[in-house]
C-alpha positions in Angstrom: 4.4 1.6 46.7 6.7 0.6 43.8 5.5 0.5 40.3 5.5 -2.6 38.3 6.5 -3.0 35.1 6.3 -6.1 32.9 8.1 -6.4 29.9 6.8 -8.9 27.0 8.7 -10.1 24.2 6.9 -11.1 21.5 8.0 -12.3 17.9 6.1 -10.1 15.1 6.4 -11.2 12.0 6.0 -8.9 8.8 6.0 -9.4 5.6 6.6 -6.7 2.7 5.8 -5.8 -0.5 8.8 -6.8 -2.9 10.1 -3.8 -4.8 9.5 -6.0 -8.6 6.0 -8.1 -9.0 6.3 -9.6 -11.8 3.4 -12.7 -11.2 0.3 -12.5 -8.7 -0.9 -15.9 -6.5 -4.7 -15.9 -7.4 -5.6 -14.6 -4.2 -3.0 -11.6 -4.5 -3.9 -8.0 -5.7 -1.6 -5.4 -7.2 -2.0 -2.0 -5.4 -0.6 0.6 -7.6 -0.6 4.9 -8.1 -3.1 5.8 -10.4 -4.5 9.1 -12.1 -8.0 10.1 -11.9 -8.6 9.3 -15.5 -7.2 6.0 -15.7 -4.2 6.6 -18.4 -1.7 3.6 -17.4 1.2 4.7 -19.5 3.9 4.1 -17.3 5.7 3.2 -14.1 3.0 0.7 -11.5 0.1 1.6 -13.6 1.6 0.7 -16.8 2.7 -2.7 -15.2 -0.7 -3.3 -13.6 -2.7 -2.1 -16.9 0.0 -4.8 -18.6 0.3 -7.6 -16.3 -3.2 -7.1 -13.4 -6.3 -6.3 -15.6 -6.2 -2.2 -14.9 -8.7 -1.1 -17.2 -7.7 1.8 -19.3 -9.7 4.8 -18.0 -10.4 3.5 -15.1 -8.5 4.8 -12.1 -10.1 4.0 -9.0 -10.5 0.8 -7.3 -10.2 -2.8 -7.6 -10.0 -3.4 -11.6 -9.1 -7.7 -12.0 -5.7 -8.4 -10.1 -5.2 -4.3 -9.0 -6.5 -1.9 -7.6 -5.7 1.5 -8.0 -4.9 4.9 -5.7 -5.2 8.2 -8.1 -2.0 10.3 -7.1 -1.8 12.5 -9.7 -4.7 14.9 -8.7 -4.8 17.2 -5.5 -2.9 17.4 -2.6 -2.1 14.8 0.2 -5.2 15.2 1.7 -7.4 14.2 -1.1 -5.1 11.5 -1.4 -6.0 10.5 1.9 -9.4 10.0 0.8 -8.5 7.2 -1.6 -6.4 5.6 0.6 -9.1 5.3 3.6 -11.2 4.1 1.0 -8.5 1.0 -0.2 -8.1 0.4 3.3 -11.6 -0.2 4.1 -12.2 -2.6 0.8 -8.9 -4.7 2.2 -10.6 -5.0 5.3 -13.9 -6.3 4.0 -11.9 -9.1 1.9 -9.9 -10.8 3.9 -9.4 -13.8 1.4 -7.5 -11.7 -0.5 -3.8 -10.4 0.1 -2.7 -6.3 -1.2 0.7 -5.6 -2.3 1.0 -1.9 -2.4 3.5 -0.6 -3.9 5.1 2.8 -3.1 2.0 4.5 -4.1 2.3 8.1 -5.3 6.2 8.3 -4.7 7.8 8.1 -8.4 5.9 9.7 -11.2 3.3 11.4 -8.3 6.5 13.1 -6.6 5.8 12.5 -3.2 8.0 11.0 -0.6 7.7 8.0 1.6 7.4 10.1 4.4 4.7 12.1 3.0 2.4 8.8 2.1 3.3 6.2 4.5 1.2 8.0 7.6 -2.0 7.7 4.9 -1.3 3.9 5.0 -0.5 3.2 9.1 -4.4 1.9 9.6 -3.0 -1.0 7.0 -0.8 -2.0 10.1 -3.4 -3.8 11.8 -4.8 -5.6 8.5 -2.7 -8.9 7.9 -4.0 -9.1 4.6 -1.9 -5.8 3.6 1.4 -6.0 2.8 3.2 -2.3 2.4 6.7 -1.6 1.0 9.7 -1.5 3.6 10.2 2.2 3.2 6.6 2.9 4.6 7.0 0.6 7.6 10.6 2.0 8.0 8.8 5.8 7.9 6.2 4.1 10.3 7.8 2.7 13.0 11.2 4.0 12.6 14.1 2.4 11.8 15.0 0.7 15.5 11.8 -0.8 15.3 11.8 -2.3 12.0 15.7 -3.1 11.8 14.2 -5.6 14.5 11.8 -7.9 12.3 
């Protein structure tokens, strides 16, 4: 007896988050690297504190248009922690749509390949958007260079 294989071609279609936000659609929140004491002083946290209602010494959670990842603090693992935690408040609020930005990999020091994993349960949520270099990290570059 032969095996069967069927092949199915489907059209995904992803979107990502844009390296620059400069504006938000009201239904849109601004993901951004954070440190456990809330000090926005520069980089996505200054932007978000400037632009997304981050409230100074704050630096966990949704705070108006943002919501924010502490980076600074620990190793990856903690960090994993806050980022199970962002993905299960983007899956209870499905109205609203979560740029992330490259979370932890500028000021924080970590590289794409070290974060992305934390974020591949965002995959499945349609309401997540991550930045290219994550998905790239994620799925590899044949399967990306595809959408």
């Amino acid at each position: 007896m032969k095996a069967l294989t069927t092949w199915i071609y489907c059209k995904i279609t992803m979107s990502f988050t844009p390296e620059m936000i400069e504006r938000l659609q009201p239904n849109e929140v601004f993901v951004f690297g954070s440190n456990i004491n809330g000090q926005h002083c520069s980089g996505a946290a200054r932007t978000a504190y400037e632009h997304f209602g981050a409230v100074w010494g704050k630096g966990v959670g949704i705070q108006g248009c943002s919501y924010a990842i502490p980076t600074m603090q620990g190793d990856v693992n903690l960090l994993r922690l806050y980022v199970d935690d962002f993905i299960d408040y983007a899956s209870t609020h499905p109205d609203l749509i979560f740029l992330v930005t490259r979370v932890g990999c500028r000021i924080a020091g970590y590289k794409d390949y070290q974060i992305a994993p934390l974020f591949v349960d965002a995959l499945n949520l349609k309401n997540v958007t991550l930045p290219y270099t994550f998905v790239r990290c994620l799925l590899g570059p044949t399967m990306i260079d595809t959408f």
